[in-house]
FIVEXDREN-129710 format. One record per residue (C-alpha): residue in three letters; x, y, z. Coordinates in Angstrom, 2 decimals. Each point is the difference from the previous one (the first is absolute). Example, Ala and Ser with C-alpha at 12.3 -4.5 7.8 and 13.67 -1.06 7.14 Angstrom:
<atoms>
ALA,12.30,-4.50,7.80
SER,1.37,3.44,-0.66
</atoms>
This chain:
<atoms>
UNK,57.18,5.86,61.00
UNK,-3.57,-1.12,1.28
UNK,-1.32,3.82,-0.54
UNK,1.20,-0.31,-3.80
UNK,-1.78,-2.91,-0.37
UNK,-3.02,0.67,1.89
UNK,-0.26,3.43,-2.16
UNK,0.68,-2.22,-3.13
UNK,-2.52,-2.59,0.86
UNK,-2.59,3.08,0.55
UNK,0.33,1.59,-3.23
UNK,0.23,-3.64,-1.63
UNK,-3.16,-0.72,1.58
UNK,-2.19,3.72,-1.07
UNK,1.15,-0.21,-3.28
UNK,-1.89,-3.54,0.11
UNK,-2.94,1.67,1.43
UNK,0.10,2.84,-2.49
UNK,0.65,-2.10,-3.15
UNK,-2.90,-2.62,1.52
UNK,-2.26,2.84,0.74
UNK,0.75,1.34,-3.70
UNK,-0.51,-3.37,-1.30
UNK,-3.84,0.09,1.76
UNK,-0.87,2.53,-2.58
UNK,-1.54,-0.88,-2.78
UNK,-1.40,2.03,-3.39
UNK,-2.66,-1.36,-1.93
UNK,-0.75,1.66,-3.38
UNK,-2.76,1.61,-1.76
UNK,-0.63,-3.26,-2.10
UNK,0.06,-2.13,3.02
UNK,-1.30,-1.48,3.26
UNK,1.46,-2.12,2.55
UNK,-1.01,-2.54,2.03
UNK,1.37,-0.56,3.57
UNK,0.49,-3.24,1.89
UNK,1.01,0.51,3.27
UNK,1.01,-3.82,1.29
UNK,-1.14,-1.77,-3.19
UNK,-3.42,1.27,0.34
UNK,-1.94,2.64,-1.59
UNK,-0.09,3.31,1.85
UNK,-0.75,3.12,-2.28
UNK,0.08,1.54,-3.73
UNK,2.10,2.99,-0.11
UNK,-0.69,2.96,-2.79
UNK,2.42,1.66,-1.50
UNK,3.18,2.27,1.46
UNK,1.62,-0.48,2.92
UNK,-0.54,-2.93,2.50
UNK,2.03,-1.56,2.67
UNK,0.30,-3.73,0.40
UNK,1.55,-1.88,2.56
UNK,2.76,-2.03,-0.59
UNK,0.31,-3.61,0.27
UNK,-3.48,0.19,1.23
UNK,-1.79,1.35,-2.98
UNK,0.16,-0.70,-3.62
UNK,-1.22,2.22,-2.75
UNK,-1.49,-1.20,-3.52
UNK,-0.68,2.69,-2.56
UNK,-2.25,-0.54,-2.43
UNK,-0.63,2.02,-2.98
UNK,-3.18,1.61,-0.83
UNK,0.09,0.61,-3.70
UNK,-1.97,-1.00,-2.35
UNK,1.76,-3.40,-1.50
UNK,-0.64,-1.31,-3.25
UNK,-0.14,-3.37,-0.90
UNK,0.41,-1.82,-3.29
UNK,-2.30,-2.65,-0.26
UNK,2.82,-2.93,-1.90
UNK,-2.26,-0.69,-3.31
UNK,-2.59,-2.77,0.48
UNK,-1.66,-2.35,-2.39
UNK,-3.90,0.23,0.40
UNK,-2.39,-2.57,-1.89
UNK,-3.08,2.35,-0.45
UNK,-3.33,-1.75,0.31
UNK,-0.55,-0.51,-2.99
UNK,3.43,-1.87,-0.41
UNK,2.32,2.39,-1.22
UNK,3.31,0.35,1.21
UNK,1.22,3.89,1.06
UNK,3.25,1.07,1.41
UNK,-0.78,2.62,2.37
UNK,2.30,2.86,1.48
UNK,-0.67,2.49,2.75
UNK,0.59,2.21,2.49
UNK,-1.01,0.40,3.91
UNK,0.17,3.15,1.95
UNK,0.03,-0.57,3.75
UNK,0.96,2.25,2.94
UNK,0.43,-1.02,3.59
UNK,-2.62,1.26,2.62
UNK,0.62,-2.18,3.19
UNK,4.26,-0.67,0.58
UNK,-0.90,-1.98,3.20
UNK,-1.71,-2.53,-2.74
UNK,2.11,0.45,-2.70
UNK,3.03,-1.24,1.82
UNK,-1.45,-1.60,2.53
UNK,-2.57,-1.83,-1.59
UNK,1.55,-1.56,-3.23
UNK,4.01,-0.99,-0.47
UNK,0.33,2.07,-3.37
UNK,-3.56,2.08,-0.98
UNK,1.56,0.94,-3.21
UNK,0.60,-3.61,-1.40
UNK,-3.25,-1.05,1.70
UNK,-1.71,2.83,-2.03
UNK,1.44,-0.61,-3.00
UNK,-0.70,-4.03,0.30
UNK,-3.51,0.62,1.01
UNK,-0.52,2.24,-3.24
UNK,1.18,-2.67,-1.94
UNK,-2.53,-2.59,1.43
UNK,-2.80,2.43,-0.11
UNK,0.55,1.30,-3.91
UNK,-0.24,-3.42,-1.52
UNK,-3.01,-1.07,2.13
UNK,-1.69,3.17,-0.78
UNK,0.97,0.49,-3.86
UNK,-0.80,-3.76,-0.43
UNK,-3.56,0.18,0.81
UNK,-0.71,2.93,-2.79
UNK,-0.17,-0.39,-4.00
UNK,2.68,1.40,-1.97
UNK,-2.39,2.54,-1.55
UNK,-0.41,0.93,3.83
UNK,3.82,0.28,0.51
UNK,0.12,2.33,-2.69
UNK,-3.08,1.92,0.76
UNK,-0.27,0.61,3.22
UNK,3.19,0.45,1.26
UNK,-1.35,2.65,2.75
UNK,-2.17,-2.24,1.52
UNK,2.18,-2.93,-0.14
UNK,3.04,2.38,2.09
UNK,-2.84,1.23,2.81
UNK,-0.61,-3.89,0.25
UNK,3.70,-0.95,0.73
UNK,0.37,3.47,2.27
UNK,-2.54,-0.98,2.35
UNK,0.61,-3.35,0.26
UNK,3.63,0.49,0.49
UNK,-0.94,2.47,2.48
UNK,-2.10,-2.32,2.51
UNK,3.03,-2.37,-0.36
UNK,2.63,2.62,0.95
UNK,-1.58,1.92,2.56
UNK,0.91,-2.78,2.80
UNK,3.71,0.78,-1.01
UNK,-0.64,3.99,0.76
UNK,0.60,0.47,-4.18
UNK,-2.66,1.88,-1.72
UNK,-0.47,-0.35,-4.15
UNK,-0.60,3.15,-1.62
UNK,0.32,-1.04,-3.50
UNK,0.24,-3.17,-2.36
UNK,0.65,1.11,-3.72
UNK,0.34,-2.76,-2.67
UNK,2.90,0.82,-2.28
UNK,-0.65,-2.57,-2.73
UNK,-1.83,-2.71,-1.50
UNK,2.05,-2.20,-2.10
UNK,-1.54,-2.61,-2.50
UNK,1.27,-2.91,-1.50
UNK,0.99,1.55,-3.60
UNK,-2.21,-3.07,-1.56
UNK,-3.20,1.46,1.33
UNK,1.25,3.62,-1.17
UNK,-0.51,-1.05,-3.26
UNK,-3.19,-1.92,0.66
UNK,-1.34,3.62,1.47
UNK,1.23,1.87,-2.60
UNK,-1.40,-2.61,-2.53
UNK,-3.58,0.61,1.91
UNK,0.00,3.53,0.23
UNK,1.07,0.21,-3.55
UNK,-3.24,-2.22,-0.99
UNK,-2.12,2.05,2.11
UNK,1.41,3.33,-1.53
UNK,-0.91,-1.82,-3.06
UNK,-3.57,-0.86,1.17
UNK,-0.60,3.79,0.58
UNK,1.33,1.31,-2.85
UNK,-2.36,-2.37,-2.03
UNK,-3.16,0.79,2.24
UNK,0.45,3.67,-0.32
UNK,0.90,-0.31,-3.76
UNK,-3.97,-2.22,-0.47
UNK,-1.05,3.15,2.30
UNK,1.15,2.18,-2.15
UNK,-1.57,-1.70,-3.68
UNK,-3.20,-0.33,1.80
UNK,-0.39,3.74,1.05
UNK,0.92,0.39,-3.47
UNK,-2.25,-2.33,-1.79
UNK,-2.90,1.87,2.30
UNK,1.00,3.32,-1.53
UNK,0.16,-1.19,-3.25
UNK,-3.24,-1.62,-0.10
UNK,-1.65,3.17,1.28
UNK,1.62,2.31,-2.33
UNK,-0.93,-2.12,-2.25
UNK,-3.68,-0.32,0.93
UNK,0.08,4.09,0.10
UNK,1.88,0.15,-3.36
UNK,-2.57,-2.87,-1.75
UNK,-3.38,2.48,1.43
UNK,1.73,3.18,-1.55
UNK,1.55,-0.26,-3.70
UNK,0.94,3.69,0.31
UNK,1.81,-0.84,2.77
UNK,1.72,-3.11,-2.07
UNK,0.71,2.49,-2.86
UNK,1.75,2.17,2.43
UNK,1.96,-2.75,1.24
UNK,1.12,-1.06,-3.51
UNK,0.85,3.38,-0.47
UNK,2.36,0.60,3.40
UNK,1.43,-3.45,-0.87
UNK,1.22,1.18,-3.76
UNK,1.13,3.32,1.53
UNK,2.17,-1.54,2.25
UNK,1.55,-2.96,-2.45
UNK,0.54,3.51,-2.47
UNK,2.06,1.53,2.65
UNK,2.71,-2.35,-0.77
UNK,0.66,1.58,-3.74
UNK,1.89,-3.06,-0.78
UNK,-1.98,-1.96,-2.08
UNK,-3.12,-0.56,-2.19
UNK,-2.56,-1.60,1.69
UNK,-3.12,-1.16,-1.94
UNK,-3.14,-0.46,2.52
UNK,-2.68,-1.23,-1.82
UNK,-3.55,0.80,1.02
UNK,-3.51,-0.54,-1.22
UNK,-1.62,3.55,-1.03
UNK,-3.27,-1.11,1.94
UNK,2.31,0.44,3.50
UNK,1.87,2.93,-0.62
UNK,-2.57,2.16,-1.41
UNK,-3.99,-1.77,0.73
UNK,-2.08,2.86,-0.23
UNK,1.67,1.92,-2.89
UNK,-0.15,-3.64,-2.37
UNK,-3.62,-0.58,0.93
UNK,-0.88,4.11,-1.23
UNK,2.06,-1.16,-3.30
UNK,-1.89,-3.00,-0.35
UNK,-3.52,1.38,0.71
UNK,0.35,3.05,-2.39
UNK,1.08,-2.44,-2.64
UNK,-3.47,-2.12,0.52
UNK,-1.56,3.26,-0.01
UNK,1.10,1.34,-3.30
UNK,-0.58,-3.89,-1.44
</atoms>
């Protein structure tokens, strides 16, 4: 009776040993990294694969290395010059340091996604709107690096900060679309002046060339009837002093009349 149960209580007690031995073996993924405390207190980062942890006396945190993306909740920005813009966007951060990331702050995701909050209206506020709009590159290098010297201490590195949109108030829509309509307008009516003074230059220097040449004027009363005659659809009447069209032919007319007076 005592042999069955010491043989019992052996077996009882190496399956224990196996299953806790088992149990001390731990895998961590490609995507992650764990962190061991061995009595509450920070002892080691462990890479990926297999790893062996003691139990009871060691705890292991994983931690995942991907790239995480966080939405930025929209956020109404007053511009400096007082205009009010709802602002989306997105922040791409990775992990570098676990010990920090987990050790450092209680939840780095919510802390970076708070902190981008804060740092996108202070930022966006102290720009124009015509800044917003136009320099959107510069603005997102601005928020990267100073998000960056913010999350480094919690072992989080920002790669990227993208702005997703810029949302107006639709009242001053239509006061930009009423300006750039009135500026389209101003352009349109410089470039039209442009255009009639160019002209008016051209004119008054084909005209200077035409009033020093009157063959020149008789060929261009000429081309002018050719062309109105290539219509062949009505009778046009163009009346003309003989003096202009012909000048050198009248004056031989008029001299050989003196002359045989």
């Amino acid at each position: 009776m005592m042999v069955g149960f010491g043989v019992s209580f052996t077996i009882a007690l190496l399956a224990i040993l196996a299953a806790v031995v088992i149990s001390s073996f731990k895998v961590i993924s490609q995507i992650e990294q764990g962190v061991v405390l061995t009595l509450g207190r920070y002892s080691g980062t462990r890479q990926p694969g297999l790893t062996l942890v003691v139990p009871w006396l060691q705890q292991l945190l994983r931690i995942d290395m991907r790239v995480m993306v966080t939405e930025v909740q929209p956020q109404d920005v007053i511009s400096r010059d007082n205009v009010s813009v709802k602002v989306t966007a997105v922040v791409y951060s990775k992990v570098n340091d676990p010990r920090k990331a987990l050790l450092e702050v209680a939840s780095y995701r919510e802390a970076v996604a708070q902190l981008a909050q804060v740092t996108l209206r202070s930022s966006l506020g102290a720009h124009t709107l015509d800044e917003l709009l136009q320099r959107q590159d510069e603005l997102k290098a601005q928020l990267k690096e100073r998000l960056d010297i913010r999350t480094e201490a919690w072992g989080v590195e920002v790669q990227a900060v993208e702005i997703r949109s810029l949302d107006l108030e639709p009242n001053m829509i239509r006061a930009m679309a009423q300006e750039a309509e009135a500026e389209r307008g101003r352009r349109a009516r410089v470039i039209t002046a442009e255009g009639e003074a160019q002209a008016a230059e051209k004119l008054a220097e084909a005209a200077r060339i035409l009033g020093a040449t009157p063959q020149a004027m008789v060929l261009r009363t000429l081309s002018t009837l050719k062309e109105i005659a290539a219509e062949k659809n009505s009778t046009i009447v163009f009346p003309m002093p003989l003096e202009t069209m012909m000048p050198s032919l009248l004056d031989r007319m008029l001299g050989g009349k003196g002359e045989g007076t």
